[in-house]
SERO-4910 file (N, C-alpha, C, O; in steps of 0.05 Angstrom, whole numbers):
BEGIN
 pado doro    nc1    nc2    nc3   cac1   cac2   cac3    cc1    cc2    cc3    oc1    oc2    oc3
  Unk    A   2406   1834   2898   2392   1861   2897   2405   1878   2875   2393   1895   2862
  Unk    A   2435   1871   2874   2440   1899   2855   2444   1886   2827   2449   1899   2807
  Unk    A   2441   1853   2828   2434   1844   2797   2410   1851   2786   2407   1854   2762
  Unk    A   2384   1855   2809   2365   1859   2802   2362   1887   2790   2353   1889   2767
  Unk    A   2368   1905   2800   2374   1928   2795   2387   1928   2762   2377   1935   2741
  Unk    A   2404   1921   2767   2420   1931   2742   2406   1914   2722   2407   1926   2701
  Unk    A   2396   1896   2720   2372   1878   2703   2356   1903   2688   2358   1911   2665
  Unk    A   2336   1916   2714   2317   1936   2717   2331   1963   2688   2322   1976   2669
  Unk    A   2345   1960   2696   2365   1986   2687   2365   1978   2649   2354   1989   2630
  Unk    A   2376   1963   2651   2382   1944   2624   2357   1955   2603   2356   1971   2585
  Unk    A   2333   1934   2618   2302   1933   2612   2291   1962   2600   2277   1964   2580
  Unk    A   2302   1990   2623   2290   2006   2623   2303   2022   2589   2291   2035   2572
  Unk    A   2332   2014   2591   2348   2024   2567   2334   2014   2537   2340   2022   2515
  Unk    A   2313   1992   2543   2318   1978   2523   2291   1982   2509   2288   1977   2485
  Unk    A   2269   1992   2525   2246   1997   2516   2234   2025   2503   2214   2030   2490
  Unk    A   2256   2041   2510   2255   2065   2487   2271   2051   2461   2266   2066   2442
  Unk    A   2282   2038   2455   2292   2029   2419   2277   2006   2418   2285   1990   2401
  Unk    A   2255   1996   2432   2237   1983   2419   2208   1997   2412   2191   1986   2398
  Unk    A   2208   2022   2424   2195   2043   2416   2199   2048   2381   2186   2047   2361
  Unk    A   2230   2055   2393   2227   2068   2365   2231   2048   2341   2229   2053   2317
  Unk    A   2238   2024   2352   2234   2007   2325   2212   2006   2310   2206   2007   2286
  Unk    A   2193   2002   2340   2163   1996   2327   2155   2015   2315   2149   2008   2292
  Unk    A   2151   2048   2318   2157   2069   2305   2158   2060   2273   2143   2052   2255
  Unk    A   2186   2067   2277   2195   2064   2245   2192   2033   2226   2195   2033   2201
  Unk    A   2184   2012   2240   2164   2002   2230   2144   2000   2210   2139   1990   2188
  Unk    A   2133   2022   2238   2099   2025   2231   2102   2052   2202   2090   2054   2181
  Unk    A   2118   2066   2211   2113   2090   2175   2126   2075   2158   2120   2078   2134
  Unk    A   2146   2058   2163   2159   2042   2141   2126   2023   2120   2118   2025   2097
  Unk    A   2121   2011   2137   2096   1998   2125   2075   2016   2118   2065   2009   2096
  Unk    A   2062   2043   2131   2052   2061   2117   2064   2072   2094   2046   2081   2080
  Unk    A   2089   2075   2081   2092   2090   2071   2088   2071   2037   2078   2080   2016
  Unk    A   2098   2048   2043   2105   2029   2031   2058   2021   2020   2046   2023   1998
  Unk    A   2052   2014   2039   2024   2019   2027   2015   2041   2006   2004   2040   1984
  Unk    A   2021   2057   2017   2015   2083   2001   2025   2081   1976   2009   2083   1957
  Unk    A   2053   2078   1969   2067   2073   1950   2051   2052   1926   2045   2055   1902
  Unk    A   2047   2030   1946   2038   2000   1929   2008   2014   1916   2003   2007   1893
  Unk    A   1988   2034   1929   1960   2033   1919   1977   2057   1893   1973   2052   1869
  Unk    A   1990   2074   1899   1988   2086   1877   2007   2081   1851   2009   2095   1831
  Unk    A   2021   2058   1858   2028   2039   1835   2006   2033   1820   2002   2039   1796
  Unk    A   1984   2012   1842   1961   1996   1829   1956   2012   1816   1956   2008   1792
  Unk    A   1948   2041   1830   1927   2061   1811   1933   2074   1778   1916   2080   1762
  Unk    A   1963   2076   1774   1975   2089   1758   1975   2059   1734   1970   2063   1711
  Unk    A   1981   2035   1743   1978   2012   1727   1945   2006   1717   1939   2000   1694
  Unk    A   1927   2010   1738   1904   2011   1729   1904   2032   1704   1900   2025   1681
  Unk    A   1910   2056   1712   1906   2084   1681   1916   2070   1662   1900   2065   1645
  Unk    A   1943   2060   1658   1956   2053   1635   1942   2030   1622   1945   2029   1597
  Unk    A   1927   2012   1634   1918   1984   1624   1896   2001   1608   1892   1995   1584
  Unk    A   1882   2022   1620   1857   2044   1606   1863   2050   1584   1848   2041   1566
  Unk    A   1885   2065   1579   1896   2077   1562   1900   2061   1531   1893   2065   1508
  Unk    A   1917   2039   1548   1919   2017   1529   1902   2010   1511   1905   2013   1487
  Unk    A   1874   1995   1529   1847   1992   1513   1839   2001   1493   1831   1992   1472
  Unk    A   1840   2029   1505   1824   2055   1484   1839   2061   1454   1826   2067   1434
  Unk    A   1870   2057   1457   1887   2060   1440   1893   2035   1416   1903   2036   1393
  Unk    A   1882   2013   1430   1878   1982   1413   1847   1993   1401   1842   1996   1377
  Unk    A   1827   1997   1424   1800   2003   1394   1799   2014   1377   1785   2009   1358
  Unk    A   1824   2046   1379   1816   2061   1357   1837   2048   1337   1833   2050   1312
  Unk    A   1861   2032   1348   1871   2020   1318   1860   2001   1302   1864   1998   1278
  Unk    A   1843   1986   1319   1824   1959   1312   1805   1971   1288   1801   1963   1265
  Unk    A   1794   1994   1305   1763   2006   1287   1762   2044   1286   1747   2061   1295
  Unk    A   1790   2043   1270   1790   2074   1271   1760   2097   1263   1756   2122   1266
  Unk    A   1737   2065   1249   1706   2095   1237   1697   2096   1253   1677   2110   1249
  Unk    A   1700   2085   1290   1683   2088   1303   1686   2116   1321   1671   2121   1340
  Unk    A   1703   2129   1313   1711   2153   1329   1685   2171   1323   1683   2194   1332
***
């Protein structure tokens, strides 16, 4: 009875820091998404940039 108990006890200690693991986790991976799209997005502009900057050296009369 009082292994069971103190088992109980253990369990109960242990499910608030798996709270908060999952928690910080979960914004760890939000934050990290967020991060990754506005990488993509800022690499997307530059590849833009790029382009535009190769045509006008390619064919500067077409401006």
């Amino acid at each position: 009875m009082r292994e069971d108990l103190e088992r109980r006890k253990n369990i109960a200690m242990i499910i608030p820091q798996l709270g908060f693991l999952l928690g910080t986790a979960i914004i760890v991976a939000v934050v990290t998404r967020m991060n990754y799209r506005k990488l993509k997005q800022q690499n997307t502009n530059e590849i833009k940039i790029t382009e535009v900057e190769v045509a006008e050296v390619l064919d500067p009369e077409k401006k």
